[in-house]
C-alpha positions as CSV (number, residue, x, y, z in Angstrom):
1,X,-11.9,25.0,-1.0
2,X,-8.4,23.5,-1.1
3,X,-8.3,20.2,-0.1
4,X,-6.3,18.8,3.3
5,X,-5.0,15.4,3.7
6,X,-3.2,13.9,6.5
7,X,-1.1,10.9,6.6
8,X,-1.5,8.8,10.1
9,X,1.3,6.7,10.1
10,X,2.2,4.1,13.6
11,X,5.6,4.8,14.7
12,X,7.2,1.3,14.2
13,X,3.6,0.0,14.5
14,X,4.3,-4.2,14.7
15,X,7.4,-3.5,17.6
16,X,5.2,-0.8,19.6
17,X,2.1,-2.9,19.8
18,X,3.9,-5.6,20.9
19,X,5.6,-3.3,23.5
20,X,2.6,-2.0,24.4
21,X,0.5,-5.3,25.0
22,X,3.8,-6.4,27.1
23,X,4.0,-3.5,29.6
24,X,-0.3,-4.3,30.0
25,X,1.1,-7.5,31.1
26,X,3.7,-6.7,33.8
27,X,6.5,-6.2,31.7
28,X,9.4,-4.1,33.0
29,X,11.4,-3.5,30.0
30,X,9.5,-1.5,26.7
31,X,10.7,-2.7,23.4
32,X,10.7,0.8,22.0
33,X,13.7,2.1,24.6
34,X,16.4,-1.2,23.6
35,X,17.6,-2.1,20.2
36,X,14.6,-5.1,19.5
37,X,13.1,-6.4,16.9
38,X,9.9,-8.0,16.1
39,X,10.7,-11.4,13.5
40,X,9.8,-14.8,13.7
41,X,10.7,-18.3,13.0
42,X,14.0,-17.6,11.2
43,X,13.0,-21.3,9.2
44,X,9.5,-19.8,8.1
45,X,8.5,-17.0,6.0
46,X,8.3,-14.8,9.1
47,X,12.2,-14.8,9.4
48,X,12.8,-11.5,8.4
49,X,12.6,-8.4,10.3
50,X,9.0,-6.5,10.9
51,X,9.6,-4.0,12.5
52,X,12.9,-2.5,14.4
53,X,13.1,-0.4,17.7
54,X,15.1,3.2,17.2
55,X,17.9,2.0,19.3
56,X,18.4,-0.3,17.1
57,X,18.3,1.6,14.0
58,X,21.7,2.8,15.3
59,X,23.2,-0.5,14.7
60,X,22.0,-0.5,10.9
61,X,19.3,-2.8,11.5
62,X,16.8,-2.5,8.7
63,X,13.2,-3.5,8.2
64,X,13.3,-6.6,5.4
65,X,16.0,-8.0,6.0
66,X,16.9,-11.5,7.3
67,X,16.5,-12.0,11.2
68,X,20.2,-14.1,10.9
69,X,21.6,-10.4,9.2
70,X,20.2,-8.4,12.6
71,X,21.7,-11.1,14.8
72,X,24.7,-10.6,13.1
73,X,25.1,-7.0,13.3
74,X,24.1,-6.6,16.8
75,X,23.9,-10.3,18.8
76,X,22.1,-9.2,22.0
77,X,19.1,-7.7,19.9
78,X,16.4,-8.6,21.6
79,X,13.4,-10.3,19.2
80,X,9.6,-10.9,19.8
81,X,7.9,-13.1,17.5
82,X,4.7,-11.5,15.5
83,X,1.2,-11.2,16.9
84,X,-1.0,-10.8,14.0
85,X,-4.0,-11.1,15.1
86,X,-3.1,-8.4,18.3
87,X,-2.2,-6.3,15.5
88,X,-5.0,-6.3,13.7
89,X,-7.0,-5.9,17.1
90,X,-5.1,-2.6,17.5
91,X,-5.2,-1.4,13.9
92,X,-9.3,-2.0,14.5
93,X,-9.2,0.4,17.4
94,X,-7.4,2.7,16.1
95,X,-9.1,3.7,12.9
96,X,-12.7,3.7,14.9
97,X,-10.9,6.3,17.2
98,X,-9.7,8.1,13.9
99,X,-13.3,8.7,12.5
100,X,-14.3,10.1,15.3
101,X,-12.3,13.3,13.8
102,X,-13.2,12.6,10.2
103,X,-14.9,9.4,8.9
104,X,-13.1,10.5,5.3
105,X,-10.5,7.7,5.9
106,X,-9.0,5.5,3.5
107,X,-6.7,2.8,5.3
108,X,-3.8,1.5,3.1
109,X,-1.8,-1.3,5.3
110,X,-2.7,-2.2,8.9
111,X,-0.8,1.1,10.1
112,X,-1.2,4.1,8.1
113,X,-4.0,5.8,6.3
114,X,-5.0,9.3,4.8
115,X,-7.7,11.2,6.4
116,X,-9.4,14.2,4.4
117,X,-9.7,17.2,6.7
118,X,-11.2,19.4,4.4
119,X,-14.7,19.3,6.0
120,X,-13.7,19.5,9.5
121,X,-10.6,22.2,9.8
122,X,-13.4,24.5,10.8
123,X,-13.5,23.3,13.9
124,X,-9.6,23.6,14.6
125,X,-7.5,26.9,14.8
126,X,-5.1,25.7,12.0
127,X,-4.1,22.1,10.4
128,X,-1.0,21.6,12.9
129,X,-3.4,22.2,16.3
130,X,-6.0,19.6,14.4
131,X,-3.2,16.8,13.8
132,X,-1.6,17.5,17.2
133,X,-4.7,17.1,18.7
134,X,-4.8,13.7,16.8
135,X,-1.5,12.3,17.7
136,X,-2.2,13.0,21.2
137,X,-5.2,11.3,21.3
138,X,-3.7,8.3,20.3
139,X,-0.5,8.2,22.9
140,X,-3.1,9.0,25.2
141,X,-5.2,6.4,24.6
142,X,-3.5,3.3,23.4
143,X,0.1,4.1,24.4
144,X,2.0,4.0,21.4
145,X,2.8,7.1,19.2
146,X,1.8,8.2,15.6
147,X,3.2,10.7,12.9
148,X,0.8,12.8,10.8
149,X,1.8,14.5,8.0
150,X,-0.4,17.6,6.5
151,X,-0.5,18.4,2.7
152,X,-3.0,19.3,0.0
153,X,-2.7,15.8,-1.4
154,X,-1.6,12.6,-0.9
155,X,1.9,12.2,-1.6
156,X,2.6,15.0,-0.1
157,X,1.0,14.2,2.8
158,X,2.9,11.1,3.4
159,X,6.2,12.1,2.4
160,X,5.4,14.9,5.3
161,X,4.9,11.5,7.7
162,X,8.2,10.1,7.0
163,X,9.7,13.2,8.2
164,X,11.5,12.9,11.7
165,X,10.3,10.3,14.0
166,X,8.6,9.4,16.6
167,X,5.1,11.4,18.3
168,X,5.7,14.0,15.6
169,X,3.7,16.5,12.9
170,X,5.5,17.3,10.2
171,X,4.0,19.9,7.1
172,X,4.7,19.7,3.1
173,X,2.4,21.4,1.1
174,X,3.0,22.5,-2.2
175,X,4.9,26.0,-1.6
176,X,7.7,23.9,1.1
177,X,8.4,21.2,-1.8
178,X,12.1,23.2,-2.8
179,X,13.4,23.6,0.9
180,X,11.8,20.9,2.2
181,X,11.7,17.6,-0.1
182,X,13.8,18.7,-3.1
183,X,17.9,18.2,-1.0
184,X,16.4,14.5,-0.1
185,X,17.8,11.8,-1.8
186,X,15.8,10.2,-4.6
187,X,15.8,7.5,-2.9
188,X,13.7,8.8,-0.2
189,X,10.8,10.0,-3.1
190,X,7.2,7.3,-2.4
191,X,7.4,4.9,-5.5
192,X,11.3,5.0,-6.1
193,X,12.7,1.7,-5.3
194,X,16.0,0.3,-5.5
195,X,15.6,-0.6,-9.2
196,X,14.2,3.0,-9.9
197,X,17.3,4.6,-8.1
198,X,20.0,2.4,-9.3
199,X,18.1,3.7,-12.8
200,X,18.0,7.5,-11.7
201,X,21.8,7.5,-10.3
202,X,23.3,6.7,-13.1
203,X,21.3,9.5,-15.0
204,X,23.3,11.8,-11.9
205,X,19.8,12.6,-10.8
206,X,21.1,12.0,-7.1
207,X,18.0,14.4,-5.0
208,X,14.4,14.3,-5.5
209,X,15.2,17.9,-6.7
210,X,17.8,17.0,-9.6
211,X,14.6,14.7,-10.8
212,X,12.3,17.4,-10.7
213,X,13.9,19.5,-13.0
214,X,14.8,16.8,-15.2
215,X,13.1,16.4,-18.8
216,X,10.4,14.0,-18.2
217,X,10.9,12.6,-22.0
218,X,14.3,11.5,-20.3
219,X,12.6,9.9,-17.5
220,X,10.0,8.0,-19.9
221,X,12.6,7.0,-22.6
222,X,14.9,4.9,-19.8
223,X,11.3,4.0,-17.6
224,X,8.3,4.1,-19.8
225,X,5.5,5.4,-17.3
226,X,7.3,4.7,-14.4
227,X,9.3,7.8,-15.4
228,X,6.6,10.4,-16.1
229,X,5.3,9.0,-12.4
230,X,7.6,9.8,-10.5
231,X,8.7,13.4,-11.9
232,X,4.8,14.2,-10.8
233,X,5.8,13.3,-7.5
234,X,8.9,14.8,-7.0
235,X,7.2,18.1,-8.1
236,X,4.5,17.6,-5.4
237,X,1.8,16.4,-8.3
238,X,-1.3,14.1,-7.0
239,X,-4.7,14.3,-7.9
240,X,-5.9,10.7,-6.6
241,X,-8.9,11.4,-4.1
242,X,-9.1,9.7,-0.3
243,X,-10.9,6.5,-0.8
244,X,-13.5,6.1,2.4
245,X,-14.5,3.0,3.4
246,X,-18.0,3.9,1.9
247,X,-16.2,3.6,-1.7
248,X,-14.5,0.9,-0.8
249,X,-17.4,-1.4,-0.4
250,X,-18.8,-0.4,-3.4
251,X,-16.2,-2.5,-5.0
252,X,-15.1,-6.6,-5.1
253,X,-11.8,-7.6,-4.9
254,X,-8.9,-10.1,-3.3
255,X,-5.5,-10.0,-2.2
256,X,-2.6,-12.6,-1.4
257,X,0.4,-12.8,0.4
258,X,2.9,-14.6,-1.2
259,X,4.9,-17.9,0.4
260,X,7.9,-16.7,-1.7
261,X,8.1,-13.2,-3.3
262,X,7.6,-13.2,-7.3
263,X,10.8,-11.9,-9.0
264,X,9.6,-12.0,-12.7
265,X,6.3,-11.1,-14.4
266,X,5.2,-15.1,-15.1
267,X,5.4,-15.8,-11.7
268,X,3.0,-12.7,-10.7
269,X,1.2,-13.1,-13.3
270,X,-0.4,-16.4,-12.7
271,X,-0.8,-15.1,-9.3
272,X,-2.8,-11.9,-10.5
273,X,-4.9,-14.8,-12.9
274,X,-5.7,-16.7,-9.8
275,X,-7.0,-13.3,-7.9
276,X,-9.1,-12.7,-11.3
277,X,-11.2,-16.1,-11.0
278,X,-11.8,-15.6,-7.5
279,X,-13.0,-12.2,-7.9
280,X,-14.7,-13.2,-11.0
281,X,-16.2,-15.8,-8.9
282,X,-17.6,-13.1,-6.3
283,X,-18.9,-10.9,-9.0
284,X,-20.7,-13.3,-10.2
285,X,-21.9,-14.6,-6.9
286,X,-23.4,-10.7,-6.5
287,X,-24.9,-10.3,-10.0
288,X,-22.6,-7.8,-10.5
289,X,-20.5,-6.2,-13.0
290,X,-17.5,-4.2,-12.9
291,X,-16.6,-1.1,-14.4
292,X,-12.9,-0.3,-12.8
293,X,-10.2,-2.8,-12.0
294,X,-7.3,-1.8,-10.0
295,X,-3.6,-3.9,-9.6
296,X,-2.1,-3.6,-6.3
297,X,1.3,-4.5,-5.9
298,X,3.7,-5.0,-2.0
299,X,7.1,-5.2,-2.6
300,X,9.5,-7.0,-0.4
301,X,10.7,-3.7,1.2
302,X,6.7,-3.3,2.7
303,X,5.7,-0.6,-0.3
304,X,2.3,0.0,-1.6
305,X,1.5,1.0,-4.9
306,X,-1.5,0.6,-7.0
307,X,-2.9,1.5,-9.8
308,X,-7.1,1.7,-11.5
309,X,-8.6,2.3,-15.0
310,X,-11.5,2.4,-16.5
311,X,-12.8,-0.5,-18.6
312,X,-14.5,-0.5,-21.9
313,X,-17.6,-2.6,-21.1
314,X,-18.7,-3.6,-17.7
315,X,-18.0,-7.0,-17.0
316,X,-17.0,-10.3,-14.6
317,X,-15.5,-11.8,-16.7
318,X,-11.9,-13.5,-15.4
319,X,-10.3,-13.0,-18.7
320,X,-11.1,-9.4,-19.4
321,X,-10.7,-8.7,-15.9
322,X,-6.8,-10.5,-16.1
323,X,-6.0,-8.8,-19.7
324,X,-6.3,-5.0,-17.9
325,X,-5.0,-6.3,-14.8
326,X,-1.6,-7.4,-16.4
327,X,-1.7,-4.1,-18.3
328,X,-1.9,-2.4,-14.9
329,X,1.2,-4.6,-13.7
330,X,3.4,-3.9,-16.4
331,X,2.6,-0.1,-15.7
332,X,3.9,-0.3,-12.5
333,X,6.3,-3.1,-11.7
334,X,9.4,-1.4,-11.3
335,X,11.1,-4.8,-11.4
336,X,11.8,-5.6,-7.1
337,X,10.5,-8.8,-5.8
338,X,6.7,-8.5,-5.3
339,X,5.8,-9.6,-1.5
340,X,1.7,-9.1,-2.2
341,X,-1.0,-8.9,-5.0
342,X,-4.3,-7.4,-5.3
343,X,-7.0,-7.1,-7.5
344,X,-9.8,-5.0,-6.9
345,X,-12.6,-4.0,-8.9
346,X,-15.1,-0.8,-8.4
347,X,-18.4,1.2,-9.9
348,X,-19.8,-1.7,-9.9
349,X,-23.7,-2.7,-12.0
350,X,-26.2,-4.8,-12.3
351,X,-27.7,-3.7,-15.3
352,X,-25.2,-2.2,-17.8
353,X,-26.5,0.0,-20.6
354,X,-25.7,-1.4,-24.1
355,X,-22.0,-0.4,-25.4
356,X,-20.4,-0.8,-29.0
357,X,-18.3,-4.2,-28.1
358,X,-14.2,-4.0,-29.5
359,X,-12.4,-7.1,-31.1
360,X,-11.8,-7.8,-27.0
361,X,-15.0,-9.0,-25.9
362,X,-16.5,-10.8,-28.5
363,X,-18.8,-13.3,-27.3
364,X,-17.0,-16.5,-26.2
365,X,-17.7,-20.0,-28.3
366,X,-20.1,-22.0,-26.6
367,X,-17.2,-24.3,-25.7
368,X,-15.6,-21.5,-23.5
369,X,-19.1,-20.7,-21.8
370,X,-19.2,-24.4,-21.0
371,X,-15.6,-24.7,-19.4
372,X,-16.0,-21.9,-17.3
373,X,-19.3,-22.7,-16.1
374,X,-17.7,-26.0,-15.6
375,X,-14.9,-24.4,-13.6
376,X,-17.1,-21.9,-11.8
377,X,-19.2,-25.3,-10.3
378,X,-16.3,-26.8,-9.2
379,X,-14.7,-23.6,-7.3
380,X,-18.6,-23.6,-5.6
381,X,-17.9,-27.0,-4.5
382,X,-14.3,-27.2,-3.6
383,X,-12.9,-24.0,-3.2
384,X,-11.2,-21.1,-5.2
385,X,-8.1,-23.3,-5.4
386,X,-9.6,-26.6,-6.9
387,X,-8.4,-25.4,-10.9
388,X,-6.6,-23.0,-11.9
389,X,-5.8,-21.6,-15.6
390,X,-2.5,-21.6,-17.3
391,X,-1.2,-17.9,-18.3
């Protein structure tokens, strides 16, 4: 059976909570229907813009950019500070009222998440009645609005969702790719950022179409994987499955936030070393040993992407762990300022079978095994912060 994904993405998510919560408490005026914004202390991290109302859309108000900018453009924009923590009650709610129509779910930020239909479409007439009946549930329950997109994977999926906005169901599979996604701008394809386009345009590959039919050798001479990447996806090509939380929790990993977003690969880099002792740490802590690591990567502009592979030898240790982790990085940095990191590791063992060892992972001198037992104490003691190692 073919598969069916659907992206479930919250229509402006931070600014319609928000909105919502406030008409609950005797508000008269909703966020969503004035040009608002929800930022924060323009002093503090926070002082950028979260999310934006559609109203103001109109006065070129973009999510990212500096509170100050929006103020500037429009100066009676309204602005609500964040609510994290009502956020995260909402996001809570709303993927235990999304299982209830398929417990396949695999969130991937606080407001969006694929859900694999495949099992359940029996039950519906066809895949537009099924995600219909989703987005109404939702308005009808919490009071804000939700797109789903419908596809056969993934990426198409969710470039389905970013179709027009809000309360809306929007189609792409494979077969509407030419009419539907090809005239878009390439700047509008999932994993082409501002680096990647600037790079693309002056190829004169200008729609996700012109980058289709361009010679992938071309693409991976001027950006090494990144290239071969995202010709796949502008020819509708995903094979990654729908993590559920049940996989998900088969696996160990961390992720940070930064205070200032990393613009060059040393400065992520000793972030993505500090993630690796700490999940070293935990593996450890479980007995466990991994046989996947993944690198997840935020940009400043709020986008995802991450990457996995397989490892040679099961393992927690923080070095091997880091050495594939920075190989993952370098696979996918497109070169943007990097808001968040992530490292996660999966099929995880307690008893790994015996494997021919590379040059890699020979054993460490009994001077290493003391430093990082040394260093393992003290993080027990004091906290993952208390040492760190130099990259």
């Amino acid at each position: 059976m073919e598969r069916l994904i659907f992206h479930i993405d919250v229509n402006s998510a931070y600014l319609s909570w928000t909105a919502v919560e406030n008409l609950k408490n005797g508000d008269s005026v909703d966020l969503r229907e004035i040009p608002s914004i929800i930022g924060g202390d323009m002093a503090s991290r926070h002082g950028i813009v979260l999310a934006k109302s559609i109203p103001a859309k109109a006065y070129k108000i973009t999510t990212g950019e500096p509170v100050a900018h929006a103020l500037q453009k429009y100066p009676k924009l309204v602005m609500a500070p964040p609510n994290h923590k009502l956020y995260s009650q909402y996001s809570h709610r709303l993927m235990e009222l999304l299982r209830t129509f398929s417990p396949a779910i695999e969130q991937v930020s606080i407001d969006e998440c694929y859900m694999d239909f495949t099992d359940y479409i029996k039950n519906y007439n066809s895949p537009i009645d099924a995600a219909t009946k989703i987005k109404d549930t939702v308005r009808n329950t919490f009071g804000f609005t939700v797109n789903v997109g419908i596809s056969n994977n993934k990426l198409l999926a969710k470039m389905a969702s970013d179709f027009q906005k809000p309360d809306r169901v929007h189609t792409l599979f494979p077969e509407e790719v030419p009419k539907k996604m090809w005239p878009l701008p390439v700047r509008d394809l999932f994993m082409v950022g501002k680096s990647a386009a600037a790079t693309l345009e002056k190829l004169e590959i200008l729609t996700i179409g012109d980058l289709a039919h361009t010679d992938v050798a071309i693409l991976e001479s001027h950006m090494k994987s990144h290239g071969r990447l995202v010709w796949e996806f502008a020819n509708g090509i995903d094979d990654s499955p729908v993590q559920t939380q049940e996989a998900e929790l088969k696996g160990v990993g961390n992720s940070t936030t930064l205070s200032k977003d990393a613009e060059t690969s040393a400065d992520a880099k000793k972030v993505l070393r500090a993630l690796c002792d700490q999940v070293s740490s935990r593996l450890k802590k479980y007995g466990q040993l991994a046989g996947m690591v993944s690198t997840e990567i935020k940009y400043a502009t709020f986008t995802n992407v991450s990457h996995q592979r397989q490892l040679p030898n099961a393992t927690d240790d923080a070095a091997t762990l880091y050495h594939y982790v920075c190989l993952l990085f370098d696979e996918l940095w497109n070169g943007e300022p990097v808001r968040l990191l992530g490292v996660r590791t999966s099929k995880l063992t307690s008893d790994p079978e015996p494997v021919q060892m590379s040059l890699f992972d020979l054993p460490k001198t009994q001077k290493e095994q003391k430093a990082d037992k040394a260093a393992e104490e003290l993080r027990k003691r004091f906290g993952d912060s208390i040492i760190k190692k130099g990259v």
